[in-house]
N, C-alpha and C positions, 0 to 999 in steps of 0.2 A: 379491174372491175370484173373477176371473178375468170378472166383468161387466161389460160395457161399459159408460162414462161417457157422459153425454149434454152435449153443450153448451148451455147456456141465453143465449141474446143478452142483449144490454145495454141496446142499442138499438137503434130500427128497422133505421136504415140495418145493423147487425150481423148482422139475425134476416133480412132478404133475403138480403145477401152470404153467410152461414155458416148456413144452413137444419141444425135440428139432426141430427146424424150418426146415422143409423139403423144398429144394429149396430157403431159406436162407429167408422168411418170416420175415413178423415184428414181431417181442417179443414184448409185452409193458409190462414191469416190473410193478407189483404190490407193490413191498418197496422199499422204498430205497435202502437198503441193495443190492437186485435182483439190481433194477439201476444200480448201482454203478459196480458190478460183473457182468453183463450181458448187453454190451451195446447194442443200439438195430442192428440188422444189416438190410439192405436192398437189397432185391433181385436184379439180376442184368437185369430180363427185367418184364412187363409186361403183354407181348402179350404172347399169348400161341404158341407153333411151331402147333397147330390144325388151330389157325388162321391165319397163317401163309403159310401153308401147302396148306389152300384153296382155295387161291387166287392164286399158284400156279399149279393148278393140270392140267391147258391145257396152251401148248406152241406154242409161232407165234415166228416161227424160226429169230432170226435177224443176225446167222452167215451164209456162205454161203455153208458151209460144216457142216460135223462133228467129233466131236473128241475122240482121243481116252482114256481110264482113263488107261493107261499103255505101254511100246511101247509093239508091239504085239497083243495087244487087238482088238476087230475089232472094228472101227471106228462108234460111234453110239450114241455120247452124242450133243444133239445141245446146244446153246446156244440162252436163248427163252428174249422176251421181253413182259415190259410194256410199258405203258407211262409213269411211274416213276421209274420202277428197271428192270435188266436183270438178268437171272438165270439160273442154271444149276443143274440138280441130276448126282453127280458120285459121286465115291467114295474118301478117303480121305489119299493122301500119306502123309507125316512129312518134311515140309522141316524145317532144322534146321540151313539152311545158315546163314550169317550176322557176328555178334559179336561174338565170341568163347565164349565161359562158359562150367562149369562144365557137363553140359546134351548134347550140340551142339559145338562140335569141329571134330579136324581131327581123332580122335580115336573114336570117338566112330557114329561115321559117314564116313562111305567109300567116299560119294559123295558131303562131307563140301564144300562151298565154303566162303569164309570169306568175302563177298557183299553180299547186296542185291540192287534191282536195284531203290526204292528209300532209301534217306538216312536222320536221326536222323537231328532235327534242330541245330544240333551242328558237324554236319557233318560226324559222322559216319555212321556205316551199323547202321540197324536195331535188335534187339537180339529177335532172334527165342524165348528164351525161355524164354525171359519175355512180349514180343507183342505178342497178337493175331491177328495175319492177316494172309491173304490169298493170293495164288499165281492167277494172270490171264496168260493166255498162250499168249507168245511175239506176240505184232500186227504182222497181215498176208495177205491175200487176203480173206482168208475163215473167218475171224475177227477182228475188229479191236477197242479194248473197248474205245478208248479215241474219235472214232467216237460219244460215247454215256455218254457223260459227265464223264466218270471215269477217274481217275488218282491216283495216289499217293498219298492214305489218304479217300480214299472215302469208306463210311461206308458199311460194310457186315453183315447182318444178314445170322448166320449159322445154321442150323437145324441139328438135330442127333438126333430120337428117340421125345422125348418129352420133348429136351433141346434145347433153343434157347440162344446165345452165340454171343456177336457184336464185330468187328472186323475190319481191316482195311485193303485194298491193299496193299500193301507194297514189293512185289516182282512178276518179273516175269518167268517165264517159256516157256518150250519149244513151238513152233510157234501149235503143232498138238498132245498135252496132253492135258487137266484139270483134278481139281482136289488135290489139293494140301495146306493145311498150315499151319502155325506154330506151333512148340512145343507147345505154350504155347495156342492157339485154340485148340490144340485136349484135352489136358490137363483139360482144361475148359470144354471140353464137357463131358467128362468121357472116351477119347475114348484113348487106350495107343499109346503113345509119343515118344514111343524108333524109333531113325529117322533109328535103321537096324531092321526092320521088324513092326514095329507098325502101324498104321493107321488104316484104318477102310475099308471092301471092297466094301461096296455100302454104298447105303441110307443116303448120306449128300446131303443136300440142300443149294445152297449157293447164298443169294441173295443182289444183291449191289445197292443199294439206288443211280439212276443217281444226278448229281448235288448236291453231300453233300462233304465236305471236313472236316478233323479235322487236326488242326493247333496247336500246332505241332504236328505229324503223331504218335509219340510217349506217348501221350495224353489218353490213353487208356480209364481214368473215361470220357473225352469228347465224345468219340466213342459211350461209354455206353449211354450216355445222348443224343447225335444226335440220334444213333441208335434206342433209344426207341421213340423218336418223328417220326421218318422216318416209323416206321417200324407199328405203332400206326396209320398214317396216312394211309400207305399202307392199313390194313390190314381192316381200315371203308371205303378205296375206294374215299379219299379223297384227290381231284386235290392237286399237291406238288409245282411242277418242272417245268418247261419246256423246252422241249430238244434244 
């Protein structure tokens, strides 16, 4: 679900030569042998969350309000724009809606709902815990993302720390939260999944690429592959889109 593999050696002579891949790096086997047992794996993005990071650090608010990352909290996250992507820093609730599985169901989630509001090109919900995607909060007055090319399926690069992790819309939430998504995104970032208490309290980044779609929404190595073209372009500052 879009987490890097680690290589484990075989043997000594392996575990010197092919030192395990941090962030899931190329290995290029030196024998056969290593080939064969060690196939290569590829990371899942190339940009770094530094570059990433710094194309986001000043916001030109394009919501008309602000939101909250929990009810209660006080209302204070905008949601900022580019000319290619729109973004937000809050923090990271689990929603584990959609398709029930062993991790996201009614037991082990007080607030399950078995939908999401887009759905699998075979027509079911979404599964939390095998897609990584992200909730936007239900069109409103104070915002409305499909004003700004998003919909169902439109690529997200998520930050956490010094991991960046791509991702897709796939559900929405309440009209005045963000902040929110999948098992299987938090999972990917490192950050815990358990949808009664897990998530992360601040410091996610979550930025959604206007005008990209993956087809079908379910697609998740296409997500990876748009995402690192979108987010590659983003981050040299190179015209994309147009709104």
């Amino acid at each position: 679900m879009g987490s890097a593999a680690l290589l484990v050696p075989t043997s000594p002579s392996a575990a010197q030569t092919h030192p395990a891949a941090a962030g899931g790096d190329l290995v290029a086997p030196t024998t056969p042998s290593a080939a064969q047992t060690h196939p290569a794996v590829r990371r899942e993005t190339t940009v770094s969350a530094a570059e990433l990071l710094a194309k986001v650090r000043d916001c030109a608010p394009v919501s008309r309000g602000r939101y909250r990352s929990d009810n209660g909290a006080p209302a204070k996250i905008p949601v900022c724009g580019t000319r290619d992507a729109v973004f937000w820093k809050a923090d990271m609730d689990i929603d584990c809606d959609g398709r029930p599985g062993p991790r996201c169901n009614s037991r082990t989630d007080p607030y399950f709902a078995a939908s999401t509001a887009y759905a699998q090109s075979d027509g079911r919900p979404l599964s939390a815990e095998r897609l990584p995607f992200i909730v936007v909060p239900a069109p409103s007055v104070r915002w409305d993302y499909r004003d700004h090319g998003i919909g169902g399926g439109s690529v997200v690069a998520v930050v956490h720390r010094d991991r960046v992790r791509y991702a897709v819309v796939g559900d929405t939430g309440p009209q005045g939260i963000i902040g929110e998504a999948s098992y299987a995104t938090a999972k990917a970032l490192g950050i815990r999944a358990d949808p009664h208490g897990g998530g992360a309290p601040s410091g996610v980044t979550y930025i959604v690429f206007k005008n990209t779609k993956v087809s079908p929404i379910e697609d998740h190595a296409a997500a990876v592959t748009e995402g690192e073209r979108a987010a590659r372009r983003f981050a040299d500052g190179t015209p994309t889109n147009a709104e």
